[in-house]
C-alpha positions as CSV (number, residue, x, y, z in Angstrom):
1,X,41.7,46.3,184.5
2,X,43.8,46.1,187.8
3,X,43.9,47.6,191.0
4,X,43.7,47.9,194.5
5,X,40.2,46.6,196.3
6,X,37.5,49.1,197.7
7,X,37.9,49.5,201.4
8,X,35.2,48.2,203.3
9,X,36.4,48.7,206.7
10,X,35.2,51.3,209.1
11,X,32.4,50.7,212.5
12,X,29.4,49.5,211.9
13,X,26.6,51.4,210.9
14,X,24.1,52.6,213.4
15,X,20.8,51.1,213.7
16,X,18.1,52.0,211.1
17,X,21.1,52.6,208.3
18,X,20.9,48.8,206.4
19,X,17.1,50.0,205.8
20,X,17.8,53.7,204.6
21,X,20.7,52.1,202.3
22,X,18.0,49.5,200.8
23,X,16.0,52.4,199.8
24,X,19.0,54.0,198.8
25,X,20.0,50.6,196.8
26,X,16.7,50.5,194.8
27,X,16.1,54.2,194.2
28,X,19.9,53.7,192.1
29,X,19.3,50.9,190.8
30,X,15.8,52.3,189.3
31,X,17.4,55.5,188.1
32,X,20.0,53.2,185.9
33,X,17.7,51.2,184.4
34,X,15.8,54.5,183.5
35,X,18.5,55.7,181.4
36,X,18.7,57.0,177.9
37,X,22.1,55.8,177.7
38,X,24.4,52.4,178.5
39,X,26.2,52.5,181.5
40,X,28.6,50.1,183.1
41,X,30.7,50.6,186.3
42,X,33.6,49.0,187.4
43,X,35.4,48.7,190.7
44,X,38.9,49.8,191.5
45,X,39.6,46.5,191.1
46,X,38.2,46.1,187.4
47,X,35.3,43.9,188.9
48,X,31.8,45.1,186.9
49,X,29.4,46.5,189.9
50,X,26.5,47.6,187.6
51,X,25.0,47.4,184.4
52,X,21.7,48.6,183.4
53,X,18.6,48.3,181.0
54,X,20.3,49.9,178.1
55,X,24.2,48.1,178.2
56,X,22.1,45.3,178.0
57,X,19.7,46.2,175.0
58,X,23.0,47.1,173.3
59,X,25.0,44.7,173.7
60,X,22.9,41.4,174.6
61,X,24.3,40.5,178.1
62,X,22.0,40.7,181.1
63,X,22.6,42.5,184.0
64,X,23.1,39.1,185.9
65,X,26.0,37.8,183.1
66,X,27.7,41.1,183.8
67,X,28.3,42.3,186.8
68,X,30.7,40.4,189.4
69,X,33.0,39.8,186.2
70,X,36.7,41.0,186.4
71,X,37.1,43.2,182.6
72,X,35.3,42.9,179.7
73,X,37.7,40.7,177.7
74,X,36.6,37.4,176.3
75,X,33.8,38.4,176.5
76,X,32.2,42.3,175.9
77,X,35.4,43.3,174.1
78,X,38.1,41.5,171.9
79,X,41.1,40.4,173.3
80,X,42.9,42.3,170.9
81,X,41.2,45.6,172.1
82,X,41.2,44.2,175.8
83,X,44.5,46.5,176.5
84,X,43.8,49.4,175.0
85,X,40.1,49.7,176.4
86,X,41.6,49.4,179.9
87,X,43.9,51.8,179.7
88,X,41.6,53.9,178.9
89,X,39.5,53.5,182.0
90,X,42.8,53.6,184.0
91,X,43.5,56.9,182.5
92,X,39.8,58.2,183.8
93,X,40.5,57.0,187.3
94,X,43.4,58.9,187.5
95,X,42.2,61.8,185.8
96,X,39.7,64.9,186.4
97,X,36.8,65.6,184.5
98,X,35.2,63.1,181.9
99,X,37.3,61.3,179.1
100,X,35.4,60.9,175.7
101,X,36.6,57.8,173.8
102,X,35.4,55.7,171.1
103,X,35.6,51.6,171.5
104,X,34.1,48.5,169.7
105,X,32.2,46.3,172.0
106,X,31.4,42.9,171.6
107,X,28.0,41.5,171.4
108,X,26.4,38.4,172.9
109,X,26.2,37.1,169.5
110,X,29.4,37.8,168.1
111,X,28.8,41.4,166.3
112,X,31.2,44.3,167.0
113,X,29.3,47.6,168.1
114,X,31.0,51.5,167.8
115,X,30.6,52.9,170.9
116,X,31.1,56.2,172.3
117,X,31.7,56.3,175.8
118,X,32.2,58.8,178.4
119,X,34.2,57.5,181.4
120,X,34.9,59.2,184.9
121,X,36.3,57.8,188.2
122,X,34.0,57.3,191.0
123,X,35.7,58.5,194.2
124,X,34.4,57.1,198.2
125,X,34.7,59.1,201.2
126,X,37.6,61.6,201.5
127,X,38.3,61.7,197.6
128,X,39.7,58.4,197.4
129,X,39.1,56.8,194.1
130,X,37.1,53.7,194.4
131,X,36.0,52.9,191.1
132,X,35.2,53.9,187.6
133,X,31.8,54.4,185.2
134,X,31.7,54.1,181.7
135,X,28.5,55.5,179.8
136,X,28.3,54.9,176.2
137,X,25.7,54.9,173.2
138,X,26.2,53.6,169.8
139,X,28.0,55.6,167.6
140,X,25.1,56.1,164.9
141,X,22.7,57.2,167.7
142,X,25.0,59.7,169.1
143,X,25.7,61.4,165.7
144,X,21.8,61.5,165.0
145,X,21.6,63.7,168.2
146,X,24.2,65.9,167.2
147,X,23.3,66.3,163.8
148,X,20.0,67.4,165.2
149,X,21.1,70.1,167.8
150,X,23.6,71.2,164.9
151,X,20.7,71.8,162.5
152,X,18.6,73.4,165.3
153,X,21.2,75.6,165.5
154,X,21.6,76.2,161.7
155,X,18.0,76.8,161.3
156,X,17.9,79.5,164.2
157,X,20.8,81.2,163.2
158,X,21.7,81.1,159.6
159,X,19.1,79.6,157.6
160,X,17.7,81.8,154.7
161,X,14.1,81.0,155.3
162,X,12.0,82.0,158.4
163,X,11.5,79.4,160.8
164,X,8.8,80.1,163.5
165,X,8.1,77.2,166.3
166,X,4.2,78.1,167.8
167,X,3.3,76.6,170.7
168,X,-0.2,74.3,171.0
169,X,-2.1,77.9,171.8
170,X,-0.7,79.2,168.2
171,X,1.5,81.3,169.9
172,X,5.3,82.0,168.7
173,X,7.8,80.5,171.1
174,X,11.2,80.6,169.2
175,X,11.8,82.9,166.0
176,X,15.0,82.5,163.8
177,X,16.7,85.8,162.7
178,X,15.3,85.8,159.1
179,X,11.3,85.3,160.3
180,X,12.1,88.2,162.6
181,X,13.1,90.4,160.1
182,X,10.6,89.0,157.6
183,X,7.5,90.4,160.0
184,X,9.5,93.0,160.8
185,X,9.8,92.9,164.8
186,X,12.3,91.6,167.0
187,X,13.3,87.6,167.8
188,X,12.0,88.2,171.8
189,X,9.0,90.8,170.7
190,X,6.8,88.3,168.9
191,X,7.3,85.6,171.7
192,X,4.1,84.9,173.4
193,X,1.9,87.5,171.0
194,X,-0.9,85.9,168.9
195,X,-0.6,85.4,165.4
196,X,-3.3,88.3,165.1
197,X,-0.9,91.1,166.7
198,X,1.2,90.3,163.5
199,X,-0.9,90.0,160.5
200,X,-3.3,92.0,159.1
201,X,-4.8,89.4,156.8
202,X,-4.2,85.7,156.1
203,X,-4.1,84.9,160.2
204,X,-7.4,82.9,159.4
205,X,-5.8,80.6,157.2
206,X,-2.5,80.5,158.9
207,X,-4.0,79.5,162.3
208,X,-6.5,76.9,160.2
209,X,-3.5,75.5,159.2
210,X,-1.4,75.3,162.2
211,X,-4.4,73.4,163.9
212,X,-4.8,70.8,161.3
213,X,-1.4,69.8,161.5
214,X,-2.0,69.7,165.6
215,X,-4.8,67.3,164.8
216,X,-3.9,65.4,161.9
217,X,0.1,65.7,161.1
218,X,2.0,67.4,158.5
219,X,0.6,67.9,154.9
220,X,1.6,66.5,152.2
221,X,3.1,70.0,150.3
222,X,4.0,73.3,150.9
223,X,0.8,75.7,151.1
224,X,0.9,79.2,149.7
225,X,-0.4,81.7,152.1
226,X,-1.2,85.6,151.0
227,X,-0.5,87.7,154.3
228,X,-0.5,91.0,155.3
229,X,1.9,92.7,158.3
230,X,-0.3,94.4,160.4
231,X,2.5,97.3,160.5
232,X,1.9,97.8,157.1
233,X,-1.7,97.5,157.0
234,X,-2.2,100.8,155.3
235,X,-0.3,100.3,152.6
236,X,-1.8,96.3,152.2
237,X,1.3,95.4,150.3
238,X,0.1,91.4,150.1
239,X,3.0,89.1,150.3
240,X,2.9,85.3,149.5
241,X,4.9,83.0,151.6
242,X,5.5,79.5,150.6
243,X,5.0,77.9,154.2
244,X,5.8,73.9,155.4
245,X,4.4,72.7,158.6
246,X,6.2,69.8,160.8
247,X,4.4,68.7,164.0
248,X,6.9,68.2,167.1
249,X,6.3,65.8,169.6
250,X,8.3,64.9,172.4
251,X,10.7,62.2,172.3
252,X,10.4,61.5,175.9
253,X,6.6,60.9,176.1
254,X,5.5,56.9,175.7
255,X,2.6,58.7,174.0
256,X,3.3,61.4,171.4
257,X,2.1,64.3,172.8
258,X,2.6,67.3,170.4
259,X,4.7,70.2,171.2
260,X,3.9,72.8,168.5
261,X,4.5,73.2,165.0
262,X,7.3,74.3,162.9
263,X,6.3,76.9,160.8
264,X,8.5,77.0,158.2
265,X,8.5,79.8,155.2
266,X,10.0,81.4,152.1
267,X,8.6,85.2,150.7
268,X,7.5,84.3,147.2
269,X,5.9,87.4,146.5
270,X,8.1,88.3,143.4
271,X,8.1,85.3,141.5
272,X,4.5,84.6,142.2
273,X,3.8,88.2,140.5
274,X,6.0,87.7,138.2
275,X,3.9,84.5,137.1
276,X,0.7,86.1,137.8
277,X,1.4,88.9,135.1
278,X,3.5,86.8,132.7
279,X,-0.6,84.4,132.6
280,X,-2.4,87.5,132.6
281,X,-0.7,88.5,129.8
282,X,-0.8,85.4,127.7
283,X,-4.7,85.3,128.1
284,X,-5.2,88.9,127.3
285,X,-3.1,87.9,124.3
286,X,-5.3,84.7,123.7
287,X,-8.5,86.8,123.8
288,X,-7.1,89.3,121.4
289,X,-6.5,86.8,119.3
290,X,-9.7,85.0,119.5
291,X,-11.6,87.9,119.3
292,X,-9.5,89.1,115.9
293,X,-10.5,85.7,114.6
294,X,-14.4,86.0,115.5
295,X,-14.9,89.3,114.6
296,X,-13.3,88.3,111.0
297,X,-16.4,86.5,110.8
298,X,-18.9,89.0,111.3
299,X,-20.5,90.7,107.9
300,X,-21.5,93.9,110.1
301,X,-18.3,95.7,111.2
302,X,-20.8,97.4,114.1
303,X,-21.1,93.6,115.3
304,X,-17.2,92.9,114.8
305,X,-16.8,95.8,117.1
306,X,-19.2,94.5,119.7
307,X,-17.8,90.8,119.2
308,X,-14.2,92.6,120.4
309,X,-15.9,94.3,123.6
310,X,-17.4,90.7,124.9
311,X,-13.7,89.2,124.3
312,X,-12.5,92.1,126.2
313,X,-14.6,92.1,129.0
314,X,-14.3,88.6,130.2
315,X,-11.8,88.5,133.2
316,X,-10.9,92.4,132.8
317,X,-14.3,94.1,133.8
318,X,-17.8,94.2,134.4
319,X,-19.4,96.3,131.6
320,X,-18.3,98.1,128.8
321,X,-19.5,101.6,127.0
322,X,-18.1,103.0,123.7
323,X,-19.4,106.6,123.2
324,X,-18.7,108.4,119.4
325,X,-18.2,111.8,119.5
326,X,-20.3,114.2,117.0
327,X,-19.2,117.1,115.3
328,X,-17.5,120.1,117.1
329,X,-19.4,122.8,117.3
330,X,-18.0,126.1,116.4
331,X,-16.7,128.5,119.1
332,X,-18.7,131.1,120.3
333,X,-18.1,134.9,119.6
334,X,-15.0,135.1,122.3
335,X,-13.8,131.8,123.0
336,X,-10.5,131.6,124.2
337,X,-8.1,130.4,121.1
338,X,-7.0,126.5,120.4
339,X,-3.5,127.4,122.2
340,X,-4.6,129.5,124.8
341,X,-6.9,126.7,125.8
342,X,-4.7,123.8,126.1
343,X,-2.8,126.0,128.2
344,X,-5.3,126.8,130.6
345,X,-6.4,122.6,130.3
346,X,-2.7,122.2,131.9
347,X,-2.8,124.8,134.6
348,X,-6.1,123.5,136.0
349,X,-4.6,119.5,135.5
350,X,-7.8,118.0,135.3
351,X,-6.1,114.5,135.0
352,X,-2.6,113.1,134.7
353,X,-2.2,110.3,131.3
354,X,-2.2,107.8,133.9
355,X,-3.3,109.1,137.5
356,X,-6.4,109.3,139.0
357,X,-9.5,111.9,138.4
358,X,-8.7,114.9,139.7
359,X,-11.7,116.6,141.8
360,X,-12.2,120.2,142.8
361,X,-12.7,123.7,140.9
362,X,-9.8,122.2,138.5
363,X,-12.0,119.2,137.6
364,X,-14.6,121.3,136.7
365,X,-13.0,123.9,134.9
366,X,-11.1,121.6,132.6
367,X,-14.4,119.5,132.2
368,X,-16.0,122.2,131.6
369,X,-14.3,123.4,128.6
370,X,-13.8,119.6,127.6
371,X,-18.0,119.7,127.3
372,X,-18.1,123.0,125.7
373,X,-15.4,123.0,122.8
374,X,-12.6,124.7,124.1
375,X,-9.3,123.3,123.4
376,X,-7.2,120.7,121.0
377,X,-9.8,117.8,120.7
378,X,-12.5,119.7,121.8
379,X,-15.8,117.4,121.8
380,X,-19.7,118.7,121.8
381,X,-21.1,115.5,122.6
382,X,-20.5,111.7,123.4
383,X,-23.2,109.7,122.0
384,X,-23.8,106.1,123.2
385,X,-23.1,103.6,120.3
386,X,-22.3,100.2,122.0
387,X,-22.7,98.8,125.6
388,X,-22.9,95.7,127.7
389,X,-26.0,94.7,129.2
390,X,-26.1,96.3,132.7
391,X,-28.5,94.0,134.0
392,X,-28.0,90.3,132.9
393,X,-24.8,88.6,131.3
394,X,-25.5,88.8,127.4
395,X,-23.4,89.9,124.3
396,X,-23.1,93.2,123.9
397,X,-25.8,95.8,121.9
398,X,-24.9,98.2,119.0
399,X,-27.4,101.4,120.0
400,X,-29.9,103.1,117.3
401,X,-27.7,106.5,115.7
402,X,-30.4,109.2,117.5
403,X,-27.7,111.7,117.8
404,X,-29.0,112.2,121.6
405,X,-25.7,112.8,123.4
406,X,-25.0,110.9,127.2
407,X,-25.6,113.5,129.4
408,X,-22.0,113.4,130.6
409,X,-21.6,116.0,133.3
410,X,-18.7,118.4,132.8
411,X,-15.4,117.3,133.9
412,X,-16.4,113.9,133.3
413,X,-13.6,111.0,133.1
414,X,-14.8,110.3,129.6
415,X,-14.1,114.1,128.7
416,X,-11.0,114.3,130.1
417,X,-9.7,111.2,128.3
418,X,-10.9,112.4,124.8
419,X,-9.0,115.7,125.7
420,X,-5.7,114.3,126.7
421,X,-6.1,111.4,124.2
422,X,-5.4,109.0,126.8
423,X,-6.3,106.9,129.1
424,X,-7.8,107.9,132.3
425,X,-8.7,106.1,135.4
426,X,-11.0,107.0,138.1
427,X,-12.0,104.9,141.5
428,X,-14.6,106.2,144.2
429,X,-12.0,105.2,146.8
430,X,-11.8,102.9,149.9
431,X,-15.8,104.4,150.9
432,X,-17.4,105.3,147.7
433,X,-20.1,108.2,148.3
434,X,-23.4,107.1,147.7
435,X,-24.5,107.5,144.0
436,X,-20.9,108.0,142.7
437,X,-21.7,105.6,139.6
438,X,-25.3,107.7,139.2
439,X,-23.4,111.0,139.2
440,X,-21.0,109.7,136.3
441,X,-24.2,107.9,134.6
442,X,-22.8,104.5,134.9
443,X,-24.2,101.2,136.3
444,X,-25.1,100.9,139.7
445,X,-22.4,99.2,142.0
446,X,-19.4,100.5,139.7
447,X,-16.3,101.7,141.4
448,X,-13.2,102.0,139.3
449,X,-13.4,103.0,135.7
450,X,-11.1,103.4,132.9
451,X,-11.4,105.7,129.4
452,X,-9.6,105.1,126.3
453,X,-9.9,106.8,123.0
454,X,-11.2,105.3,120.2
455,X,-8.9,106.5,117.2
456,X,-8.5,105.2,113.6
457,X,-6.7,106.7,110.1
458,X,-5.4,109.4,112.7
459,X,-9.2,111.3,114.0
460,X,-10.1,110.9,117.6
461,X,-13.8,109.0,117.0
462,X,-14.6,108.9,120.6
463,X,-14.0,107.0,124.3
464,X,-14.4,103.6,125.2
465,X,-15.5,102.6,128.8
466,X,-14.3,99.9,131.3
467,X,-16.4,99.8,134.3
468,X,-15.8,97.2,137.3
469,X,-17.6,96.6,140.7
470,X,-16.1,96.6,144.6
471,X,-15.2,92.7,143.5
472,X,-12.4,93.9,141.4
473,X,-9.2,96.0,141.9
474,X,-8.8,99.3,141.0
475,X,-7.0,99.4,136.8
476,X,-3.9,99.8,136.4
477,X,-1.2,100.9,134.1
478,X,-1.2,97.5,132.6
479,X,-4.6,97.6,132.3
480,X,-5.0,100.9,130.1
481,X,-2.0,99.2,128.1
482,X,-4.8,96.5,127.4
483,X,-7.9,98.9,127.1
484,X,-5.8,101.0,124.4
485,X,-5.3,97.5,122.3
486,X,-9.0,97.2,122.4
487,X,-9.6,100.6,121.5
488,X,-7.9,100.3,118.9
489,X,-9.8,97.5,117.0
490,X,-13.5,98.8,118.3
491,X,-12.6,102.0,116.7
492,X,-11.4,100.6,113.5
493,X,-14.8,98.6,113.3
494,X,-16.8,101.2,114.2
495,X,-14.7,103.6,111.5
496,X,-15.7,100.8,108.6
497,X,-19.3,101.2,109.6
498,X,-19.7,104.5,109.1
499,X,-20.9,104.9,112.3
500,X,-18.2,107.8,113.7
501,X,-18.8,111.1,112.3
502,X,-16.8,112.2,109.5
């Protein structure tokens, strides 16, 4: 590259200057060498002025080969790329801004380099041009940094799986769209917050796991984290987030000194659902089975029926009571008729097929009549026939046939559900009252329960009990699906023993 020489006349400089422009000299010459990136500057005259740290890692020639030479062909470029390299950094002499170009350098050792450069004319006092700097990077290095902002910005904008970056104090400090809408607040609201102000539950594990990966790095798989928003805390709607942690450190730090984590996670909740019912169900199926295959065994159908309530109760409750029903008595002079009372058993809706236990005057009314005799089903008595041990684990215990009835009180769960021939559930709520399993003359700590009927060659023989502590959740539907397939074989047992009441 040609061109006129720099101008270096003008008076001399005042005294003090040649000491303020040595400082001036080494503070540029340090900032240079300090650079991320190559940089080489040429003179108006094509001579090379400077050439720091990083031209030099790049492309093998020192600072002291460099500068003073006219060019950089023969030597830093090929002859055959010579011209067009140096037109291109006449072009950004004579033109505003920055030019961006892409060149292949030589190396001391022979091997070509792709380069992207960035060249823009230096101008002296008065706007005069009086040079021209030229600062490249390999071509690899370059793309790696704009892959990198690109995906930043993918994440933050488009991705389909919440990314949250949290700062060293396990705050938030940049949200993508999809985590804000995932917790339900704004990008800008949960900046700053802790985690706490977010989540209900789960925020113990989630920060445990955020500082491990501040101490010790990222894990080595994805964790499964149950969580709860805190804006829907009332309804506790659990949801499971599949969650990946990357530790950030700072690239310009000659120690790595961490920045946060990227929290990274996908809602799960469905499919993790879907596989916790599709394994609940095989096991209820496997225990059906097994139990069919023990109680085949037994001699005693009274002990076939108890061998089906141990299979039944393992991983579905904590005790289990099946209660036979004795003869009905008959009605009293001026007892309202079989019709008349399932009618009024509907108006006072003791209990829906599959609700909860209804409480009030209608309870009590319906239960009423269900202890008395009145209505379709009508039942004088339960009597206990076979339970689970309420105090130690141990197999389940066929009772002695004393006729002495439980003394259920009226409107009891296991009256309604001989009534309605279904199952009902019951649960003493989020505080259970104290001596809510007393009242109901179940085992202490029980708070849910469930009542099937026990039927066989089409005769309602009685109800079967499932009774689980605060430990468990409250039954389901899916659960009286299960209790009813129990029912069924206990009562068919208990039929060929002669034990229900003809």
């Amino acid at each position: 590259m040609t061109g006129p020489s720099a101008d270096t006349s003008g008076p001399p400089p005042p005294d003090g200057d040649g000491a303020d422009e040595t400082e001036d000299s080494g503070l540029l010459a340090a900032l240079l060498d300090g650079m991320d990136a190559a940089l080489v500057a040429f003179a108006a005259d094509g001579t090379v002025t400077h050439w720091n740290h990083e031209a030099a890692r790049i492309l093998g020639w020192t600072a002291d080969e460099a500068v003073g030479r006219t060019g950089l062909a023969g030597w830093a470029v090929r002859k055959e790329d010579a011209d067009g390299i140096e037109a291109a950094l006449a072009a950004a002499m004579r033109s505003p801004g920055r030019q961006v170009h892409e060149f292949a350098l030589l190396t001391k050792d022979g091997h070509r380099v792709l380069v992207r450069t960035q060249a823009s004319a230096v101008r002296g006092p008065g706007g005069r041009v009086a040079g021209v700097y030229c600062a490249f990077s390999e071509v690899h290095t370059q793309m790696d940094l704009e892959r990198s902002i690109a995906l930043s910005e993918a994440l933050f904008e488009d991705a389909s799986w919440g990314v949250v970056l949290v700062d060293a104090d396990l705050r938030p400090a940049v949200v993508n769209a999809h985590a804000a809408r995932t917790l339900g607040v704004g990008r800008t609201a949960l900046l700053g917050r802790p985690l706490g102000d977010l989540l209900a539950q789960g925020v113990e594990e989630l920060e445990c796991a955020l500082q491990h990966v501040l101490a010790e790095g990222a894990p080595p798989a994805a964790a499964e984290l149950w969580v709860t928003l805190r804006s829907e805390e009332a309804e506790l709607p659990r949801r499971c987030w599949r969650s990946g942690f990357v530790r950030l450190a700072s690239p310009l730090a000659e120690e790595p000194v961490p920045l946060g984590v990227a929290w990274l996670f996908q809602d799960v909740t469905e499919a993790k659902r879907t596989e916790q019912d599709n394994s609940l169900l095989r096991f209820r199926a496997h225990q059906l089975h097994r139990a069919g295959r023990a109680a085949a065994e037994c001699p005693d159908p009274a002990e076939a029926a108890a061998v089906h309530l141990d299979f039944a109760l393992a991983g579905f409750a904590d005790h289990g009571l099946a209660d036979l029903a004795t003869r009905p008595a008959p009605a009293p002079y001026g007892a309202v008729a079989d019709d008349d009372a399932d009618d009024a058993y509907d108006t006072y809706g003791a209990h829906d097929i599959y609700g909860t236990e209804a409480t009030g005057d209608a309870r009590d009314r319906a239960g009423a009549e269900a202890g008395t005799g009145a209505g379709r089903g009508a039942v004088c008595a339960l009597v206990r026939t076979l339970a689970s041990p309420a105090g130690e684990p141990g197999p389940s215990e066929a009772f002695t046939a004393t006729g002495i009835p439980v003394p259920y009180p009226p409107g009891h769960p296991a009256f309604q559900a001989f009534q309605r021939r279904g199952p009902v559930r019951t649960s003493a709520g989020a505080a259970p009252a104290e001596g809510w399993a007393a009242a109901r003359h179940w085992p202490d700590g029980t708070v849910h329960g469930l009542c099937v009927v026990l039927r066989s060659r089409g005769r309602t023989l009685g109800v079967l009990t499932f009774l689980r502590s605060p430990a468990r959740r409250p039954f389901d539907r899916a659960d009286a699906d299960y209790a009813e397939e129990v029912a069924a074989r206990i009562a068919a047992c208990l039929d060929l023993s002669g034990a229900a009441s003809s």
